[in-house]
N, C-alpha and C positions, 0 to 999 in steps of 0.2 A: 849319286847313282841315278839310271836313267828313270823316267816317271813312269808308268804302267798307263797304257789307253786302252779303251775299250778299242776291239780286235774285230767282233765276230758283229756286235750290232752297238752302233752309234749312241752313244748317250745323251739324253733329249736336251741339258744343257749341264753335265757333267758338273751340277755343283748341287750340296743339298738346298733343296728349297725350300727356307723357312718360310715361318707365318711374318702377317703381316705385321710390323711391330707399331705401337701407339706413336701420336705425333701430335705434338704443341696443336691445341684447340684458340682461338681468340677468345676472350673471356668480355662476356655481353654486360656493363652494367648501366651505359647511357643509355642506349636504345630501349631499354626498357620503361624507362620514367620519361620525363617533361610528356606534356598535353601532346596526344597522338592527334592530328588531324587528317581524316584522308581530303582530298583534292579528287571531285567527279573530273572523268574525262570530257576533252572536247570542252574547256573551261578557261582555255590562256593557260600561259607558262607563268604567272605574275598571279601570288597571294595578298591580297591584300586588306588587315584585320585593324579593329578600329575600339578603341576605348575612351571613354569621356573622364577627363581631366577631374578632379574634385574641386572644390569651391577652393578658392584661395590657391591652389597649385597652380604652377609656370612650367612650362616644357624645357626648361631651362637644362636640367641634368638632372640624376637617376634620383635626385633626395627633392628637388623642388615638384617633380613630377609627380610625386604621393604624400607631400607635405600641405597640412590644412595652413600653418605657419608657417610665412616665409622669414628670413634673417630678418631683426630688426630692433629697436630699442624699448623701451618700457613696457609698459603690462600687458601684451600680444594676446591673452586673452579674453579681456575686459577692451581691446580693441574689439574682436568678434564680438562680442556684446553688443556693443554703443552702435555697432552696423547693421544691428537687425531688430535693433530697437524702433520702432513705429509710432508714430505719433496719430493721435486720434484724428480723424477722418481724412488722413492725407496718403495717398497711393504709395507704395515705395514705388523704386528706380524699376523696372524688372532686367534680370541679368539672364544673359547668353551662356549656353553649359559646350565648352571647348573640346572640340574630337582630336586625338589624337591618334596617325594611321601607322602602321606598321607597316612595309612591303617588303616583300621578300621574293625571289625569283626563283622556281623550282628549275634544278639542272638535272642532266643526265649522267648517270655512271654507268660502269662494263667491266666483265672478262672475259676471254677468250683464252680455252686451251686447242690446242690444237695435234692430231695423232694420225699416223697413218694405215690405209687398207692392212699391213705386216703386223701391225700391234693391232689392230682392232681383228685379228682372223687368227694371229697364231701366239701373240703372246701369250705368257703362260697365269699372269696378273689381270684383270678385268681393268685396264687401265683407264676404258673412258669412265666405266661405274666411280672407279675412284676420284677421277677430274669433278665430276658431278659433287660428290662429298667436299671437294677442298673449294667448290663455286659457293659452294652453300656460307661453309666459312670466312671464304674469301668477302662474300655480301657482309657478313660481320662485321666483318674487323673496319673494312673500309667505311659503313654505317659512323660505327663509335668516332673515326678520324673526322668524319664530316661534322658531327657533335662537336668533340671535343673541341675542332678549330672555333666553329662558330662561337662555341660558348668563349671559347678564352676572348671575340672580341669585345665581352661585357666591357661596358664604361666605369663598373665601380670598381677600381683595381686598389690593391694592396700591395703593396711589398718589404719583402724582409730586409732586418738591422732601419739601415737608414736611408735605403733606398727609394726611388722617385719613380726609375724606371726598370725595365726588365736587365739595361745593361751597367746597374747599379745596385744591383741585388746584393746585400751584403751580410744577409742573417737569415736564420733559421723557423721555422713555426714556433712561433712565442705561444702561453697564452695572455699575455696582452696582445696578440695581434686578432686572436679569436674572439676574445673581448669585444673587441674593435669592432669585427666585423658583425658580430652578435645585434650590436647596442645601436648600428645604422641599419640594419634587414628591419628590426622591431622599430628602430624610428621612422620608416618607411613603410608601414604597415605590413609587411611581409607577413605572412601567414605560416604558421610553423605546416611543416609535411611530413613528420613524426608524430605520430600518440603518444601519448603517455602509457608508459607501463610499470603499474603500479610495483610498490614492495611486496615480496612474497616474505613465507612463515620460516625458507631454507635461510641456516645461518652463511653467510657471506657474501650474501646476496645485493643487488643494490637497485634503486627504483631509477627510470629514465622521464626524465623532464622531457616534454614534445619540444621541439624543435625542428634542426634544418639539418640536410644530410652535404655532407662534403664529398667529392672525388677527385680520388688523387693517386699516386703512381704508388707501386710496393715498397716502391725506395722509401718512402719518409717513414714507412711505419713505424721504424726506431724511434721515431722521432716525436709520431703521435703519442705512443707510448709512453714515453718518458716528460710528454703532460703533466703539471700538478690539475690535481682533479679526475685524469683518466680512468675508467671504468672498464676492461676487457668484456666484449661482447658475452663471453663465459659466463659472466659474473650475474647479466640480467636476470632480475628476479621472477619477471614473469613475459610474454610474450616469445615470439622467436625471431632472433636477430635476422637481418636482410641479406643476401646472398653474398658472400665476401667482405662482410661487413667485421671493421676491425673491432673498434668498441665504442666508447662515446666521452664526450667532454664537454661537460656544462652543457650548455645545449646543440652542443653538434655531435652527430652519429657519424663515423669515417667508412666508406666505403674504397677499398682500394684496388688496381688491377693492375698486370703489366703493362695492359696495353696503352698506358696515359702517359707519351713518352716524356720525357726533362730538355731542354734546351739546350744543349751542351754548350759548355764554353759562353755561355750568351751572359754571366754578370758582371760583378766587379776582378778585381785581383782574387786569387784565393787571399796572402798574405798569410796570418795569425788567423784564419776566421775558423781553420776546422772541418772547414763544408768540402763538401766532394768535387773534383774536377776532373775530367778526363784526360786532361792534357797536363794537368797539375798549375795550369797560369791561369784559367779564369772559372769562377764558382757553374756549375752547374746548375740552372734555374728548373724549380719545378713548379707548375702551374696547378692550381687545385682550384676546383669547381663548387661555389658554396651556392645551394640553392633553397629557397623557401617554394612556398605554393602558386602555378600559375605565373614561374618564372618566363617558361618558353616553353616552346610548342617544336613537334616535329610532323613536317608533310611531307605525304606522299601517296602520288597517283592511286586512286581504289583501283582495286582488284585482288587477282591473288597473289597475297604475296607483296601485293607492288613490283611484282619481277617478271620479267618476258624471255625466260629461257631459252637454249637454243641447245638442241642437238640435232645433228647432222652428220649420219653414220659416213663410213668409204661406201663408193655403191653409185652416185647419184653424180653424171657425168655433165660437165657443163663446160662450156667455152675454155674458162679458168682450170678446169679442171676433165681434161678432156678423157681419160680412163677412171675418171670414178677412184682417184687413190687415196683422197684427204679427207678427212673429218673434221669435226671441231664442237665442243662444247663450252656451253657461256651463258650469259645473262645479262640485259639491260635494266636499268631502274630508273626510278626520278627521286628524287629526294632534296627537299632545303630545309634549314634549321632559323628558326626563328626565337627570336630576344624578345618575349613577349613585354616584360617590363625591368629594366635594368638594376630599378633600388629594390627589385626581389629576387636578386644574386649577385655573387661575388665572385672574382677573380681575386686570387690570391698567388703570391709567385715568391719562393723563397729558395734557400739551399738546403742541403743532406747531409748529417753529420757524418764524417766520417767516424767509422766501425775501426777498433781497435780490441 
């Protein structure tokens, strides 16, 4: 049958107009942690931080770099001995203390929405207010991306089954792999970024050893899970678990979000292994971020925010825009992500079991 229209007076857009409905937020847990540094303006584009080597360490890689002991054969401690033994009235050697510099290059990010004089005068939606709300989030997410790459180029890398590299990956989060990484942070001197939180008097409860926190994608939490040793963030006996924080294992606390994406397709064969693929031919690599104290640092430009907003209603008529019809909403930043010391975190890269 024919449709029925309005006749006598037009209807404003002939449909009902509902409310706004909720939308996927980016979920913040990089940005929050490692050493916040601002950067004064008017200072170089070029960060560059400096730490002194410890007696007996070589800048050699991320274990010789915090190692009083380098590799070597017989009693390596009664060596330190016998070299700082002094004999009466003769001068030792005196020794030079080794700087060791970090640099890092701060870059610039951006978005840009853009709307016209028609939406900004008569839409029925406040659509620039809302581009503004999704800049905000937008600075999010891209933040944690800029983190998360940087972190993954840690030099201490692990990887799952029997893997070397990312395009070898052939096994899942062990905990012998957790072990692993455990038993080189603390030979490293890595500094736990966890308290301890003691046993409480509630039955089922359980005490957490200080330690290191991990991040990693939602995807493995089956996985974490099903840890021998696992403790459900639920279960602590006393303090309050960290904001998405799954539970804990021996000494690591897992923190996990969506937005810490897997590398599709980037391992070995799937085969017999179980692990997740997308394409069903090659394992799906997921990267987890294992960090101690005063791993690394993130900068950026002081001020507020660190952000250089931008609105610009319709209205304002310029060569490019000769009747005043375009608007545009946005934001500039600076931001780089610094490895402050490599054997006080971990790169780890494994597969997902598949869920049956």
């Amino acid at each position: 049958m024919p449709m029925q229209n309005f006749t006598l007076t037009p209807g404003r857009i002939n449909k009902f107009k509902g409310e706004i409905l909720a939308h996927a937020v980016p979920l913040e847990v990089l940005g929050k942690t490692g050493r916040q540094i601002p950067m004064p303006r008017n200072s170089s584009d070029t960060y560059v931080a400096r730490r002194w080597l410890p007696y007996g360490a070589t800048a050699t890689n991320a274990t010789t770099m915090n190692a009083y002991f380098q590799s070597g054969t017989g009693d390596r401690g009664n060596t330190i001995t016998q070299a700082h033994q002094i004999q009466e009235g003769v001068t030792p050697a005196p020794d030079n203390i080794v700087p060791l510099d970090i640099t890092v290059v701060v870059q610039q990010f951006g978005c840009l929405y853009g709307f016209t004089d028609k939406t900004y005068d008569l839409y029925e939606d406040d659509i620039p207010k809302a581009m503004i709300e999704q800049i905000g989030e937008r600075v999010t997410f891209v933040n944690e991306m800029i983190i998360w790459g940087a972190l993954r180029g840690c030099t201490n890398a692990y990887y799952g089954g029997a893997g070397t590299s990312i395009a070898t990956v052939a096994g899942g989060l062990t905990l012998g792999m957790v072990r692993k990484i455990a038993k080189n942070l603390q030979a490293n001197h890595g500094k736990p970024v966890n308290k301890v939180l003691k046993s409480g008097p509630n039955f089922g409860t359980d005490g957490v050893a200080e330690g290191y926190t991990v991040y990693c994608h939602t995807d493995l939490e089956p996985d974490i899970r099903d840890l021998p040793n696992f403790v459900p963030a639920e279960s602590y006996a006393s303090g309050t678990p960290q904001a998405y924080e799954v539970g804990k294992c021996e000494r690591f606390r897992f923190i996990t979000s969506p937005d810490l994406p897997s590398i599709q397709d980037a391992g070995a064969a799937i085969g017999a292994t179980g692990l997740y693929s997308t394409t069903g031919v090659s394992i799906d690599v997921y990267p987890f971020i294992v960090t101690a104290q005063d791993a690394w640092g993130q900068i950026a430009l002081r001020g507020r925010d660190s952000l250089s907003p931008t609105f610009l209603p319709p209205g304002d008529k310029s060569k490019s825009d000769p009747l005043g019809q375009r608007g545009y909403s946005g934001t500039a930043w600076w931001k780089a992500v610094m490895i402050e010391n490599p054997g006080w975190m971990a790169v780890g890269y494994v597969g997902s079991k598949v869920l049956v």
